[in-house]
KELO-607944 format. One record per residue (C-alpha): residue in three letters; x, y, z. Coordinates in steps of 0.5 Angstrom, whole numbers, plus 500, padded with zeros to 3 digits. Each point is the difference from the previous one (the first is absolute). Layout:
N
ALAXYZ;...
END
This chain:
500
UNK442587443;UNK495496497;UNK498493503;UNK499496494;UNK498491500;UNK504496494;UNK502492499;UNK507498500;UNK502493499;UNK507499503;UNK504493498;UNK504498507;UNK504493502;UNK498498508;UNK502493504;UNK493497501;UNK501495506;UNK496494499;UNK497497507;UNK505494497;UNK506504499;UNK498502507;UNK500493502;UNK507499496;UNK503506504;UNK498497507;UNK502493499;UNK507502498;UNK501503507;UNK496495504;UNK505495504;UNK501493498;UNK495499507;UNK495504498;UNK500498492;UNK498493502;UNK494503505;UNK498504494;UNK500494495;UNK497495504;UNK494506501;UNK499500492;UNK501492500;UNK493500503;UNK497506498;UNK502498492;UNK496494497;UNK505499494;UNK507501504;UNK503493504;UNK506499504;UNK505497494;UNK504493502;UNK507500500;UNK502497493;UNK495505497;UNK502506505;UNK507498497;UNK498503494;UNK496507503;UNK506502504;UNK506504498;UNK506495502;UNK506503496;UNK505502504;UNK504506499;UNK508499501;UNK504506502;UNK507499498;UNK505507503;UNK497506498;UNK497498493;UNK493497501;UNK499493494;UNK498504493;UNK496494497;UNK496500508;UNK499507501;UNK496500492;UNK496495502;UNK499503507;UNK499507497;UNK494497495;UNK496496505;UNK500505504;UNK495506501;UNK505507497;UNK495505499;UNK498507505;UNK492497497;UNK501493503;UNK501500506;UNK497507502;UNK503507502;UNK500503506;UNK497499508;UNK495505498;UNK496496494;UNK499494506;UNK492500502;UNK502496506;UNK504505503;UNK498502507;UNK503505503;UNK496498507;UNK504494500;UNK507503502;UNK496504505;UNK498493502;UNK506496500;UNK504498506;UNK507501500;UNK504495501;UNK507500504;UNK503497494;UNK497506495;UNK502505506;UNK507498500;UNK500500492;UNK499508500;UNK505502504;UNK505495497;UNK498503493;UNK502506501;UNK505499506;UNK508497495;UNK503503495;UNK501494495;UNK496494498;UNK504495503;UNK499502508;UNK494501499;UNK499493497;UNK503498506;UNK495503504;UNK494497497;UNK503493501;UNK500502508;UNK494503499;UNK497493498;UNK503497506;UNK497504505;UNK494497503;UNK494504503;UNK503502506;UNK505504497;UNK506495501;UNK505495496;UNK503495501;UNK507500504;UNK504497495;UNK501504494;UNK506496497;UNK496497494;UNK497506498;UNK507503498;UNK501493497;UNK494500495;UNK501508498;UNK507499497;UNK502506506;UNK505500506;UNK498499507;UNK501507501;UNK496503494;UNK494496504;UNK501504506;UNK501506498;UNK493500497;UNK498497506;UNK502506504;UNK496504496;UNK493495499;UNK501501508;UNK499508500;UNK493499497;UNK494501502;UNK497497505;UNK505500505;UNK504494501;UNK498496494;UNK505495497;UNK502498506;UNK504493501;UNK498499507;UNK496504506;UNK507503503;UNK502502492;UNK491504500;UNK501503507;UNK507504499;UNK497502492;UNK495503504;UNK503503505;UNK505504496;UNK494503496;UNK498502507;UNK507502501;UNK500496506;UNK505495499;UNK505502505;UNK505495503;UNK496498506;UNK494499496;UNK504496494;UNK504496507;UNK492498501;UNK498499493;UNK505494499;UNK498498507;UNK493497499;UNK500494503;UNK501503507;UNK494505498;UNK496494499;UNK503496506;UNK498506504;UNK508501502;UNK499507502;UNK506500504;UNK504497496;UNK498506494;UNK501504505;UNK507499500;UNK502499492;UNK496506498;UNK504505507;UNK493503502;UNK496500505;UNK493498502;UNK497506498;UNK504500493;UNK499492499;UNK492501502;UNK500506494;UNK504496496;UNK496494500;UNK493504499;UNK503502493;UNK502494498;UNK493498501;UNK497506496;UNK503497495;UNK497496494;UNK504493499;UNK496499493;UNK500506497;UNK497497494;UNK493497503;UNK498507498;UNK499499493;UNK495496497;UNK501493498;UNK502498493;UNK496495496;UNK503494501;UNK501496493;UNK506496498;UNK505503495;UNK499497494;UNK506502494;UNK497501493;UNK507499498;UNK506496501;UNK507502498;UNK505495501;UNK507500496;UNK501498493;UNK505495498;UNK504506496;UNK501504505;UNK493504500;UNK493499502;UNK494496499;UNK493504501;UNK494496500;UNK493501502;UNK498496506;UNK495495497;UNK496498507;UNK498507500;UNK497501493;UNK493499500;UNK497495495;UNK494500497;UNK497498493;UNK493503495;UNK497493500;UNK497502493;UNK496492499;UNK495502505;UNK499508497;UNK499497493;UNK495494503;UNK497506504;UNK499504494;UNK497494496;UNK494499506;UNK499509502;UNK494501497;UNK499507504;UNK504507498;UNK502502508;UNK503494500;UNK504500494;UNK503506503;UNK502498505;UNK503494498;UNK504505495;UNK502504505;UNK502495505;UNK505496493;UNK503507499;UNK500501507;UNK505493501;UNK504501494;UNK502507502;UNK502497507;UNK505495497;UNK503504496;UNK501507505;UNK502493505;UNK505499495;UNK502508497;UNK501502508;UNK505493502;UNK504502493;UNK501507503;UNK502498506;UNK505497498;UNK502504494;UNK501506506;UNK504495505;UNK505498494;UNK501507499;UNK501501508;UNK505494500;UNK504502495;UNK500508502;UNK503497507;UNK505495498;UNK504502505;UNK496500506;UNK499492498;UNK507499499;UNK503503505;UNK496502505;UNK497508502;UNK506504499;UNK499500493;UNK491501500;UNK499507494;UNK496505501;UNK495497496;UNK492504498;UNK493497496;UNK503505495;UNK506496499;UNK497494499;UNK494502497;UNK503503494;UNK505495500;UNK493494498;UNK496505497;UNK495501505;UNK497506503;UNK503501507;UNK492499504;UNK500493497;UNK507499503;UNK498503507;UNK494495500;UNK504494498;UNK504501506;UNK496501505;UNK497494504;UNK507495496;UNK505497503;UNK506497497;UNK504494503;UNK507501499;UNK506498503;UNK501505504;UNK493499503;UNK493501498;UNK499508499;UNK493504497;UNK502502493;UNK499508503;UNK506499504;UNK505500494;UNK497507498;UNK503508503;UNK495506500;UNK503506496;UNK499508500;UNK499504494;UNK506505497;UNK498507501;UNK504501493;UNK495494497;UNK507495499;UNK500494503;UNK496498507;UNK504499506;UNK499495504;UNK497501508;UNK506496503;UNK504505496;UNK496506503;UNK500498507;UNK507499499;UNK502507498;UNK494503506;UNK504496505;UNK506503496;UNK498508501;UNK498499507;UNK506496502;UNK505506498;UNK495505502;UNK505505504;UNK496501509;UNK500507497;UNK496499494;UNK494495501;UNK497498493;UNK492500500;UNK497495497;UNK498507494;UNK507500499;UNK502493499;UNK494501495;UNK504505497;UNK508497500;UNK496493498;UNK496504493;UNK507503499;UNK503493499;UNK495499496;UNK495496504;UNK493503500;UNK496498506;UNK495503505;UNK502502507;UNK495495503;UNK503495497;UNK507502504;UNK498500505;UNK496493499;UNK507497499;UNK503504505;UNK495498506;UNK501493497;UNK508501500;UNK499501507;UNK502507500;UNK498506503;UNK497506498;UNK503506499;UNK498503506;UNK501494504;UNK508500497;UNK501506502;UNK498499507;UNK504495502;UNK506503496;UNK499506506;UNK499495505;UNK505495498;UNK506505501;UNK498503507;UNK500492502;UNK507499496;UNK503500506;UNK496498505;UNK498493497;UNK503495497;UNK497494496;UNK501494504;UNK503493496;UNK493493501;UNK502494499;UNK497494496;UNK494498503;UNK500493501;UNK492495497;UNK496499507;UNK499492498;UNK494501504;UNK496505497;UNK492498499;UNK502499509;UNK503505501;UNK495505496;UNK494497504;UNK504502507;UNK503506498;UNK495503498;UNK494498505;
END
């Protein structure tokens, strides 16, 4: 066959990414802290753009207010939301891939935080949305040594959720890793520990509840409520100083900034729900167009003619993407609000599976837009303030190509599978993958075995091992009832003696 050269002229659509629309897709994910670091650094580096007073900032800033009345969103506001917004897939960009600025290094070099460490084994760690917002509330109380607070009583209050549903999720934030984190006191760290370690024996949970002695160097005393010898009491003592009574200083630190909402929600007097943007956070900035046109009199030279052609175009296409990306914020929390009536009236027992594709199709936005918006927001509500992320559930696609299914679903039917396993016929994570797809769902046995490492669930091999194991020792060995441990009121004094 011969090889032959020849012109063709082809005609193609593309996205072209202008460095400003670039900038646009950047400043929609920006938190409200970074966004006003990013404005100040245009103030001085742009001539033209001015911080505009209050009554002319007034004028720039989007003040509507959105009202969510039951499930149905006002018609006439939700027009006008829609029109002043952004809605095309070309506006505000596609996907990550076309971002300049992506940096692969900077994941590599990020330090991970206690917080972000709990957050990844909670995503994948409940069946439903409402647990799992529980548990990101908790989450946000843990301080950096890995405890909360003692009393937990107003955080079930807040929720809408009973005493009960908060200590369940608990149960299950204190089997993360690390080991004794979500702790409420120094006694509560150390036995979560020991049970890890299986060493949470009667003698040792006798010792545990008795620190003060420990740090009053009562052994005699300790010797005698935990029935061991001096030997035993010794061992004992030395194990409890291997332990590590602030399981979280082994993650980086979080940056500490205030948690500023860019929304509130507050009650409406109809029974529904006010969605307003939080004005203090909104930047405001003019173009002074009397200095450019009394410039543009006087420069005489064609560089600087550019320039200040450059920086008038640059200041007006700020003021409107400042104005573009506060409209769509709110655009997309009025439509969280109203996707989430329930959880806003009543409490976490009714919070929906919700993803970016709901929302997004429901506003007419492409989901990347809505991804972004929701990152670095929070929302004021009067339930607490919440990052708009929280409201959101992952899904898996069907292997039929219906409906996604949503990860909490997903992990439910895995924890389903394994808990109706027969001890004779162990289920490998390859057929739960297969059980899964013949329900429809396609996933990756990677995948499994994330969620089920998440959950806390052993692998097959592991399982199988301890069923063996488990009925040689049936009749040998019993479970042994622990009482409640009871808050040391000393425990900063008593971590210090302990463990020194």
């Amino acid at each position: 066959m011969a090889l032959t050269q020849r012109l063709e002229f082809r005609q193609s659509q593309s996205l072209v990414m202008s460095p400003q629309l670039m900038q646009a897709i950047k400043l929609l994910q920006l938190s409200n802290l970074d966004l006003m670091a990013f404005v100040e650094e245009e103030l001085e580096r742009n001539p033209l753009l001015e911080r505009a007073s209050d009554a002319a900032a007034g004028d720039e800033a989007p003040t509507e207010v959105h009202q969510v009345s039951g499930e149905q969103l006002a018609d006439g506001q939700a027009r006008n939301a829609q029109d002043a917004a952004p809605t095309t897939y070309t506006e505000w960009g596609g996907g990550a891939s076309g971002d300049e600025d992506y940096n692969p290094e900077a994941f590599v070099a990020a330090e991970t935080t206690l917080s972000d460490h709990l957050a990844e084994q909670l995503s994948v760690a409940f069946p439903g949305p409402a647990q799992r917002m529980i548990g990101q509330y908790l989450i946000d109380l843990v301080d950096e040594a890995g405890y909360l607070p003692p009393d937990l009583g107003q955080a079930a209050e807040r929720l809408g959720a009973s005493q009960q549903e908060v200590e369940d999720v608990l149960a299950v934030l204190q089997k993360f890793d690390p080991p004794g984190v979500c702790a409420r006191n120094l006694s509560e760290c150390l036995a979560i520990q020991l049970r890890e370690l299986d060493r949470y024996d009667p003698a040792m949970q006798a010792l545990v509840e008795h620190l003060d002695l420990l740090a009053k160097r009562d052994i005699a005393s300790l010797r005698k409520l935990c029935g061991v010898d001096d030997e035993d009491i010794a061992d004992m003592i030395g194990e409890i100083r291997r332990l590590n009574p602030k399981p979280g200083t082994k993650f980086g630190s979080a940056r500490l900034q205030t948690m500023v909402p860019d929304v509130y929600v507050r009650p409406g007097p109809d029974g529904g729900w006010h969605v307003e943007l939080n004005s203090d956070t909104l930047p405001r900035v003019l173009v002074n167009q009397t200095y450019y046109s009394e410039l543009s009199k006087k420069i005489g030279k064609d560089g600087d003619k550019s320039y200040f052609t450059d920086a008038l175009q640059n200041a007006t296409w700020l003021v409107r993407a400042l104005d573009q990306r506060a409209r769509t914020i709110l655009k997309v929390a009025t439509e969280i609000v109203r996707q989430q009536d329930g959880f806003f009236t009543h409490g976490v027992a009714h919070l929906r599976p919700l993803n970016l594709k709901a929302v997004a199709d429901a506003i007419q936005m492409h989901e990347s837009t809505v991804s972004r918006v929701t990152a670095n927001k929070y929302m004021a509500t009067n339930r607490g303030t919440f990052e708009l992320k929280y409201f959101f559930t992952a899904s898996i696609a069907s292997a039929d190509g219906g409906e996604a299914h949503s990860a909490e679903a997903v992990r439910h039917h895995i924890k389903q599978l394994i808990d109706a396993e027969e001890p004779s016929a162990i289920l490998s994570d390859d057929t739960i993958v297969e059980r899964l797809r013949a329900l429809g769902i396609d996933i990756a046995r990677r995948t499994v075995a994330k969620y089920r490492e998440a959950m806390r669930i052993p692998s097959s091999v592991q399982r199988r091992r301890d069923n063996e194991w488990s009925t040689i020792n049936s009749r040998a060995s019993g479970e042994t009832g622990l009482r409640e441990e009871t808050p040391s009121p000393q425990f900063g004094i008593l971590q210090r003696l302990v463990f020194t």
